[in-house]
N, C-alpha and C positions, 0 to 999 in steps of 0.2 A: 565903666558905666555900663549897667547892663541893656537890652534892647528895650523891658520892658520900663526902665525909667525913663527912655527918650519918647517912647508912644505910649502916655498911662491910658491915653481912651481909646485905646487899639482894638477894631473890633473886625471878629474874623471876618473874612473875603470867601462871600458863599463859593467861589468858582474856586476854590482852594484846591480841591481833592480832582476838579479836571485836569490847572495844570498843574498836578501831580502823575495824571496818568499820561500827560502826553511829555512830559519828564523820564518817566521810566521808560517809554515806547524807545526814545533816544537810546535811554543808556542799555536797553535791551540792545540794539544796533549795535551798538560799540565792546561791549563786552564780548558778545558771538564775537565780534571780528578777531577779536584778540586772540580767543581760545583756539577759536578754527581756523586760523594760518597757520599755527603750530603743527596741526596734525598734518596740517595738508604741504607743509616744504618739501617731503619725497616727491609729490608730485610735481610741486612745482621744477622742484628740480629736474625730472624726467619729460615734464612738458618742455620745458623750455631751455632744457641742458645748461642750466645754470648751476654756474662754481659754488662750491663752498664759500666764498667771498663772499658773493652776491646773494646762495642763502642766507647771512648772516645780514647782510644788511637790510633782507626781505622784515626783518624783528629790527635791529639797532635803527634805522631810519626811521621805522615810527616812532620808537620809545623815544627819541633825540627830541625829533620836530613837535612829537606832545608835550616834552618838558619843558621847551622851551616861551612856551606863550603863554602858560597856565596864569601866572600872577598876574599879571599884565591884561591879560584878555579878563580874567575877572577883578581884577579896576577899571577895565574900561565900562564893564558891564555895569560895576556900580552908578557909574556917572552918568553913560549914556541912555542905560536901557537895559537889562537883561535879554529883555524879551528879542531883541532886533541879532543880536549878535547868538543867540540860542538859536534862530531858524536859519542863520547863514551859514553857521557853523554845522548844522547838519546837513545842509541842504550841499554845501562843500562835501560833506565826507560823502553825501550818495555817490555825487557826480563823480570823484575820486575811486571811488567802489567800481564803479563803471567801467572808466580808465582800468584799474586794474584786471578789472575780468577779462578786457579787448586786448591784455597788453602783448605784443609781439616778440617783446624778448624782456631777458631781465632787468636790465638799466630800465626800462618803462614803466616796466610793474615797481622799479626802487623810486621813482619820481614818483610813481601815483601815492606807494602806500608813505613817503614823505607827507604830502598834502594831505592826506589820512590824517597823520598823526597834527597837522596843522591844525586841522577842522575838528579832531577830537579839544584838541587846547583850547579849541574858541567854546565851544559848548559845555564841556562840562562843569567850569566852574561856576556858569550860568545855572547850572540844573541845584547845586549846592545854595547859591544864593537865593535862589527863587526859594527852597525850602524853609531857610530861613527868613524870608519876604513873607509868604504864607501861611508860614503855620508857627506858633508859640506854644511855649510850657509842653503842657502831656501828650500835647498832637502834633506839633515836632518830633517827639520821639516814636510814635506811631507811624510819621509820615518818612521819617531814618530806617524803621522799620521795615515798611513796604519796598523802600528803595534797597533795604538789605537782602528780603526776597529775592527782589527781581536779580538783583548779585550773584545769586547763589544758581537759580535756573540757570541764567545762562551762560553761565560759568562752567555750566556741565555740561547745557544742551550746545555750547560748540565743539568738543571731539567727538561727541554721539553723530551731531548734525552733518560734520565734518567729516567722517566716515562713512555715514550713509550714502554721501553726495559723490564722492570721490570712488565709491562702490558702485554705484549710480551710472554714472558717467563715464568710469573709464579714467586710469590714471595720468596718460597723458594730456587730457580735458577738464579731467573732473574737478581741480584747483579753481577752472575759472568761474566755478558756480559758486565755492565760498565768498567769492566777493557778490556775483550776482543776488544773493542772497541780502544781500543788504539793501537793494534797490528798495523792493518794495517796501519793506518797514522803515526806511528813511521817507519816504513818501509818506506815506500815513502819519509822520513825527511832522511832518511840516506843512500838509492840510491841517492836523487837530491842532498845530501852534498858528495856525493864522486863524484858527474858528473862537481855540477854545483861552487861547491867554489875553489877559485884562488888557482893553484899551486907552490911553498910550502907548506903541509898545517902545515909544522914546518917552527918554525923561526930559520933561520941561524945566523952565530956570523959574517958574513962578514957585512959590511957597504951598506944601500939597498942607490936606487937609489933614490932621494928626490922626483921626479918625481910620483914615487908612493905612494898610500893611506896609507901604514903602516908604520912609520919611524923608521930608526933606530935606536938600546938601545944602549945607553952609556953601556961598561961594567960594574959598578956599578950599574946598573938596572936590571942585570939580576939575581941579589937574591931576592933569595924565601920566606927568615925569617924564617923559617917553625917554630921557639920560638913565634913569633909573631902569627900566624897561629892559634896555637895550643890556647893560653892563648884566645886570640878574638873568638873562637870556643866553650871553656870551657865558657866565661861570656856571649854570648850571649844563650847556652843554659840555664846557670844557674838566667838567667833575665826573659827566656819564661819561665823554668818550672811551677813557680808558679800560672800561666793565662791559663794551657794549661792540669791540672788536675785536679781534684775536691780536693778541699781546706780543708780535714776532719778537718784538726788541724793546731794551727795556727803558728807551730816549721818550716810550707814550707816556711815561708816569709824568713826565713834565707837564704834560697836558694837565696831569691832573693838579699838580704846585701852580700851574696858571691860574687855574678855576677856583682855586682856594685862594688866592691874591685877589683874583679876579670878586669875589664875595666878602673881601674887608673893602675892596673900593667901593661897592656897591653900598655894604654897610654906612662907611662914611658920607658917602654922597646925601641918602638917605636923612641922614641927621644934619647933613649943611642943608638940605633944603628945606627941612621943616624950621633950622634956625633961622632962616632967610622970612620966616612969613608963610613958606607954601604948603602943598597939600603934598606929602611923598606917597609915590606909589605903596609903601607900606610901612604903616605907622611903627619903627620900634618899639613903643610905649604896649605895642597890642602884645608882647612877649612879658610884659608884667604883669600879664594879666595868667596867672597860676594855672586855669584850667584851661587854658589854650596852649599854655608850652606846654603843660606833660603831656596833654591830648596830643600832640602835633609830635611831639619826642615817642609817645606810647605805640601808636600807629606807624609808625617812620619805622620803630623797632619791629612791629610786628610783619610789615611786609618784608622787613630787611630777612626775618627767616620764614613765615610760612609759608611764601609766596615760591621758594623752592621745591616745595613739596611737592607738588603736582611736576614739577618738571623730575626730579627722580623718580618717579614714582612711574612715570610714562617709560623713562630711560630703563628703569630695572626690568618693567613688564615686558619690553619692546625686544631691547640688546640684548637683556642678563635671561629671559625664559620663552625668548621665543614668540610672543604672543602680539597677535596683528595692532594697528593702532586703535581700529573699532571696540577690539577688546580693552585697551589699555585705558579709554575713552569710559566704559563703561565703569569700570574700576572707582571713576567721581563722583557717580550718578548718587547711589543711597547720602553721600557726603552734602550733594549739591542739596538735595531735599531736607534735610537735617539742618542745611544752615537757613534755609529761606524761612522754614517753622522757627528758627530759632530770633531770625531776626524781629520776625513779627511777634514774637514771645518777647525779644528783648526789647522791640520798640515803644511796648504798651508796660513794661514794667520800670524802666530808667527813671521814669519822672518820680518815682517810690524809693527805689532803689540807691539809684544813682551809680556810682563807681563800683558800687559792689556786683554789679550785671558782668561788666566787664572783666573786675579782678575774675572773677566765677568760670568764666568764661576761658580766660587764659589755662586758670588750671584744669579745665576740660581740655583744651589743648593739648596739653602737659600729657596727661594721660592719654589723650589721643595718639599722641609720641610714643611714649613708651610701649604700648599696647601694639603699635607698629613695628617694631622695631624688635618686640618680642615674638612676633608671627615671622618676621622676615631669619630671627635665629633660630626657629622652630624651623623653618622650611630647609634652611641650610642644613638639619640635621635630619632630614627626612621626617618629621615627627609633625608637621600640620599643613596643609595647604594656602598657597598663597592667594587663596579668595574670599581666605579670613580679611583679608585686608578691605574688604570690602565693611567689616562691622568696624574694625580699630579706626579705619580714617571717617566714618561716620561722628565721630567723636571732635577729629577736627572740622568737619563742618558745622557741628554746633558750636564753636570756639566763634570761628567766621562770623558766624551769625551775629553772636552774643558779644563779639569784642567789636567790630567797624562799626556797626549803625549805631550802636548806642553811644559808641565814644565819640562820633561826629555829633549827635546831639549835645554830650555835656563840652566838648571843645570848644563847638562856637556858640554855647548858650549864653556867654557874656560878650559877647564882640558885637561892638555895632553894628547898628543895618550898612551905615553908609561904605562899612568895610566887610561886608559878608562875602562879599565876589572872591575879593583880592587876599581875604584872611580861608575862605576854602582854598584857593589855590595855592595860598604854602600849605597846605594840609597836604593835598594832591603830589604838590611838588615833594613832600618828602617821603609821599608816598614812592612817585616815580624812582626816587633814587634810593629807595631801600630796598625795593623792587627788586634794579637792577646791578645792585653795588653785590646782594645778598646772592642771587643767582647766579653771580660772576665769581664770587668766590664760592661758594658752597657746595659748586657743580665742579671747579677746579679743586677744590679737597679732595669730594668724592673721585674724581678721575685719577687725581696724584694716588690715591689709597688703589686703586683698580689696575692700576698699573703694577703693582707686586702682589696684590692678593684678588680675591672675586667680589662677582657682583654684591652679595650678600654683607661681606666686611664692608664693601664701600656705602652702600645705603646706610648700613647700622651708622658709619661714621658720620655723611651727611646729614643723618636725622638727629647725633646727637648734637651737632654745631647746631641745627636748629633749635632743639632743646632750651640748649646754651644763652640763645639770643632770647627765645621766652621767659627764660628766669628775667632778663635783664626788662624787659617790656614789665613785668609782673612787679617788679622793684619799683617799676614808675608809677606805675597802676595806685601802689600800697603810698608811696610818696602822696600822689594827689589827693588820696582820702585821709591820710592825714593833715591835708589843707584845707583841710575843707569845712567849716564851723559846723559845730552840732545845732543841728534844729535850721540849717539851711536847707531851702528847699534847692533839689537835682539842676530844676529845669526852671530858669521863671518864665 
């Protein structure tokens, strides 16, 4: 059932497009943070003379404690509120920002950026729902769009920003301004969410008016599962552990046959409690619905490889030629701008379009691959400089652009309001662990290949596994538009 059969007199919510902007303020926050820890681990490491260990889990402790609450915190969002759980969950990751800037040694700063990734889980599947609350049909995909912008900025502007600051400051200081940095634009996310988001920011049990964007829950929809919760919590940590620390022995892969057990219990649970009469934290039934699984399989694929890219791409410029991280940082910039045009280009054409933005997009990709890959074997022979690289990955940021936001608009454009929270965050979730499944192995190829030959073979090799995995996203792409009837509309 799509969202627009359950509200047929749905009429937009003038205050649409503010919280939208105080939506993106958030995921502004959170994206910088991500990119500019990256740059900034030497330092942290020299501030604080932390291990190898302890860098590694400065990254695995957030990516863990993000994965872990997504589904969940957006079910909860459906039922309680978005709105309440959006300002806590930022207003956690400032306070956590904080913590990390003051932190005295490394175990503190792995506690703070833990509660990071906590506070990330709680809010962003909030930010997904609410867009789907908001906005409908072609202005959905406009409003995927703007959210794809802001993606792409600051996606880039954390190693730029992260290099400035750490130049700035001085390397054994200079790390604690990338969390500083977060202060005040979480602030500003959590004034403009108590000014500017629609009042209630709980949901009442009375019957709402159809007229408005959020509909009303059947009483059986307003459980929680918290059985269900907890089990999908435990397998998806126990499926990242293995990708997300260094592999000494090879007793961690158990971890991961856990978390694969651990996700048939979850599954069955799931279908005992909807046989039971209740409401499960996530409806199976939302997986027959065509453009949600391949959307959620397409995307899952697509970060499982391009989301390497920037991490090679950093490691070739840094390890394999020498060049500082500010430079390496800069290397994204033409990319980042390419994808934010792109997305606003793709957000305002999907509702026309449909799958075909996306299919489009991948094979921009594609060619942004190769064209990469062919400057890095040109350089290896002396014959073109590697700042070409700066026009070939231009190409996958127009990919960026043109495949995430528009394919979050056709994913959830059939999925209920009353599961918008809970059905972005398997989206998110499979984002996370394509993420970090894709960077674990595609960084371990390339090393395996580095280890008997050079920089230059290793990247070729890692960009062509990526390659690899975009054919496979592209296959899904062509799947869902053959599912798709002639003379349906994209978006309703």
């Amino acid at each position: 059932m799509t969202d627009g059969q359950r509200t047929p007199k749905y009429t937009p919510d003038p205050r649409r497009w503010r919280v939208l902007m105080v939506l993106v303020v958030a995921l502004f926050m959170s994206l910088i943070d991500v990119s500019i820890v990256n740059v900034a681990l030497p330092s942290i490491q020299t501030g604080l003379n932390a291990s190898h260990s302890e860098l590694q889990w400065v990254l695995s402790g957030y990516a863990l404690t993000f994965g872990i609450g997504l589904v969940s915190a957006g079910r909860a969002g459906d039922i309680f509120g978005r709105g309440p759980l959006f300002i806590i969950g930022v207003a956690l990751f400032t306070l956590s920002s904080a913590a990390a800037g003051f932190a005295p040694d490394a175990l503190w700063l792995n506690i703070s950026r833990a509660v990071q990734g906590i506070a990330a889980g709680l809010f962003n599947p909030q930010t997904i729902g609410m867009i789907q609350q908001y906005f409908r049909g072609a202005e959905r995909g406009r409003a995927f769009g703007v959210f794809g912008g802001v993606v792409g900025v600051s996606v880039a502007a954390g190693p730029i920003l992260g290099g400035l600051l750490i130049h700035w400051f001085g390397v054994a200081e200079g790390w604690r301004w990338v969390f500083f940095v977060n202060l005040p634009v979480g602030a500003l996310a959590v004034v403009l969410a108590f000014l500017w988001l629609p009042k209630p920011l709980l949901n009442s049990n009375r019957q709402r008016d159809p007229a408005l964007a959020e509909p009303a829950l059947p009483k059986q929809s307003r459980d929680l599962d918290m059985v269900g919760a907890v089990l999908l919590g435990l397998a998806v940590v126990a499926v990242l552990f293995p990708f997300l620390q260094p592999r000494e022995t090879p007793l961690v892969w158990a971890v991961l046959f856990a978390g694969v057990a651990l996700l048939g219990v979850w599954l069955w649970w799931e279908q005992r409690y909807k046989r039971l009469g209740k409401s499960p934290m996530v409806d199976l039934a939302i997986f027959q619905v065509k453009s949600f699984a391949n959307g959620t399989l397409l995307v899952s694929l697509y970060f499982l490889g391009m989301t390497s890219v920037w991490v090679l791409v950093a490691l070739y410029f840094q390890e394999g030629l020498g060049h500082t991280a500010l430079a390496s940082g800069m290397v994204g910039l033409p990319s980042a701008i390419a994808s934010g045009i792109a997305a606003l280009w793709g957000g305002r054409k999907v509702a026309t379009y449909g799958r075909k933005v996306v299919i489009g997009g991948l094979y921009v990709g594609l060619f942004g691959l190769a064209a990469s890959i062919l400057v890095v074997w040109l350089h290896s022979m002396g014959a073109a400089n590697e700042w070409w690289l700066l026009l070939s990955l231009a190409f996958v940021g127009v990919a960026q652009g043109s495949v995430i936001s528009p394919n979050q608009a056709l994913t959830l454009a059939e999925v209920p309001l009353e599961y918008a929270g809970s059905s972005g965050g398997i989206m998110q979730t499979g984002q996370r662990i394509g993420t970090s499944v894709g960077i674990a192995v595609i960084t371990a190829l390339t090393f395996t290949v580095l280890g008997f030959s050079n920089w230059s073979v290793a990247l070729i090799t890692g960009f062509t596994a990526i390659f690899v995995v975009l054919i496979l996203a592209l296959v899904v792409g062509y799947a869902d538009l053959r599912s798709r009837h002639v003379g349906d509309s994209p978006l309703p």
